[in-house]
C-alpha positions in Angstrom: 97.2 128.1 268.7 93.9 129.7 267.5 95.2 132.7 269.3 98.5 132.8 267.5 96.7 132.1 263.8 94.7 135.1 264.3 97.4 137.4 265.3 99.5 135.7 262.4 97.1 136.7 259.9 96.0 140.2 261.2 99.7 141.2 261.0 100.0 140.4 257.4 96.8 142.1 256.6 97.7 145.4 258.4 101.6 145.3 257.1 100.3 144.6 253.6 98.1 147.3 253.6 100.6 149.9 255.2 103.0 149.1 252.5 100.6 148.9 249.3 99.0 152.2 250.4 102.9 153.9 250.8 103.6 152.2 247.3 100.5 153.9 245.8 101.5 157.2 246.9 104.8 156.6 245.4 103.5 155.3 242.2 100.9 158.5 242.3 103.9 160.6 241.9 105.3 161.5 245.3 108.7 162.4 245.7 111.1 163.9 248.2 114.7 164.2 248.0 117.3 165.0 250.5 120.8 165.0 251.3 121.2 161.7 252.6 118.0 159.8 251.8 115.5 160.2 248.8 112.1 159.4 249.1 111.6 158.5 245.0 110.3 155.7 243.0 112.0 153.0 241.4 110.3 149.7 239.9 113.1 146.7 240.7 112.6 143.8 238.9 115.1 141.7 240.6 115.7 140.9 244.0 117.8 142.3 246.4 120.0 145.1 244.8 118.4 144.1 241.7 120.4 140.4 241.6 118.4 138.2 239.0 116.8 140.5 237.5 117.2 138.6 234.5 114.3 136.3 235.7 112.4 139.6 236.2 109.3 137.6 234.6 109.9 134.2 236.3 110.8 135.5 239.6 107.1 135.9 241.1 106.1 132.3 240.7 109.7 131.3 242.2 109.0 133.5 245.3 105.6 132.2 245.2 107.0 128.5 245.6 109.3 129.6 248.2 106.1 131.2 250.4 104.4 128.2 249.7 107.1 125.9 250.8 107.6 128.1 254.1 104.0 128.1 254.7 103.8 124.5 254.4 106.1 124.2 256.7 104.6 126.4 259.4 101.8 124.3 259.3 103.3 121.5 259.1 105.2 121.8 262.3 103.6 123.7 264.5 106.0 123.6 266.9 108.1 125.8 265.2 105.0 127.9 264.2 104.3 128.2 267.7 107.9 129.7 268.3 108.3 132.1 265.3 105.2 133.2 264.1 106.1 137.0 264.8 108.8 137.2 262.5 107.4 134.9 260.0 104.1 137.0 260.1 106.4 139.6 259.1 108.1 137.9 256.1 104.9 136.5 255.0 103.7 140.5 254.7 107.0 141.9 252.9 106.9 138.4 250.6 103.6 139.0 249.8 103.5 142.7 249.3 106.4 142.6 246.7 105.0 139.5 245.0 101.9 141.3 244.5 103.7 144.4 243.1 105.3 142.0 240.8 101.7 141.0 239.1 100.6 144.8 239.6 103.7 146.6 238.1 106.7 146.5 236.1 108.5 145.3 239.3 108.6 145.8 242.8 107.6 149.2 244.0 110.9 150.9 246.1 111.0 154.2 247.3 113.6 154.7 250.1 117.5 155.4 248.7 119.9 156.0 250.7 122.7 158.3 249.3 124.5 160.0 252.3 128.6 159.2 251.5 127.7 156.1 249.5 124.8 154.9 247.6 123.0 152.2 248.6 120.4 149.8 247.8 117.1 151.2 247.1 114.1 150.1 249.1 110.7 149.5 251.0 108.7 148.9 253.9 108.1 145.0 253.2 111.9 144.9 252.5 112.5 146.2 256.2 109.5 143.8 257.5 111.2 141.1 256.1 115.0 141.8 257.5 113.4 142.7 261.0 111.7 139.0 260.5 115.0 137.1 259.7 116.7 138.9 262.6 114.2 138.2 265.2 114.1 134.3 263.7 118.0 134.8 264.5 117.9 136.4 267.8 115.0 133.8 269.1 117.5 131.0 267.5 119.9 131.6 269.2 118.2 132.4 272.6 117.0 128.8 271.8 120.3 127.6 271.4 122.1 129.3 274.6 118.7 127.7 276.8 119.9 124.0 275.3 123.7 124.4 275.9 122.6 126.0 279.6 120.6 123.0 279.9 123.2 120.5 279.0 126.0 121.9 281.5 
């Protein structure tokens, strides 16, 4: 368990680093912009695709209750620590990162947009962390689920 804390806590170290160092080179004026995808700067002070942004000053300390609650709940049960704490370790480091844009900036720091044939949303490392972390809570889910019903037959 020890084992898995550590590792827990050095990935959100190293992640939040990685993506508050990209962030500063954004925010230091770096720019790139190509056909399909544009490496630019843009502060969102919503969530995803910039939904409540109304609440742009109100939103940290709600995403900070949500971490909170998750966290709590990690610890609280163990078991499913014990299970997930890849991908959390992951959402912990994008939730984090973009909550402490939130104090640092006018918003969250994005940088990748994605314009080839459509436009799309525009976003950043932590966002990708924390996607990659829901999917592998899915995947494991549902290798979970498939063990039980194989079990049961």
């Amino acid at each position: 368990m020890l084992k898995k804390v550590i590792i827990t806590i050095s990935l959100i170290i190293s992640f939040f680093a990685i993506d508050q160092y990209i962030k500063y080179i954004f925010v230091n004026g770096f720019e790139l912009k190509g056909e399909c995808i544009s490496l630019i700067l843009a502060y969102n002070k919503g969530v995803a695709f910039s939904m409540f942004a109304f609440l742009a000053e109100y939103l940290k300390y709600i995403q900070i209750a949500i971490m909170a609650g998750g966290i709590f709940y990690l610890y609280t049960r163990k078991d499913i620590f014990e299970k997930y704490y890849i991908p959390a370790s992951l959402v912990l480091a994008g939730g984090i990162s973009n909550i402490y844009d939130r104090f640092n900036h006018i918003g969250v720091v994005d940088y990748v947009y994605w314009h080839c044939g459509f436009d799309f949303a525009i976003f950043n490392l932590a966002d990708v962390l924390i996607d990659i972390g829901v999917v592998l809570i899915l995947i494991i889910s549902y290798k979970e689920s498939k063990k039980e019903s194989n079990k049961q037959k």
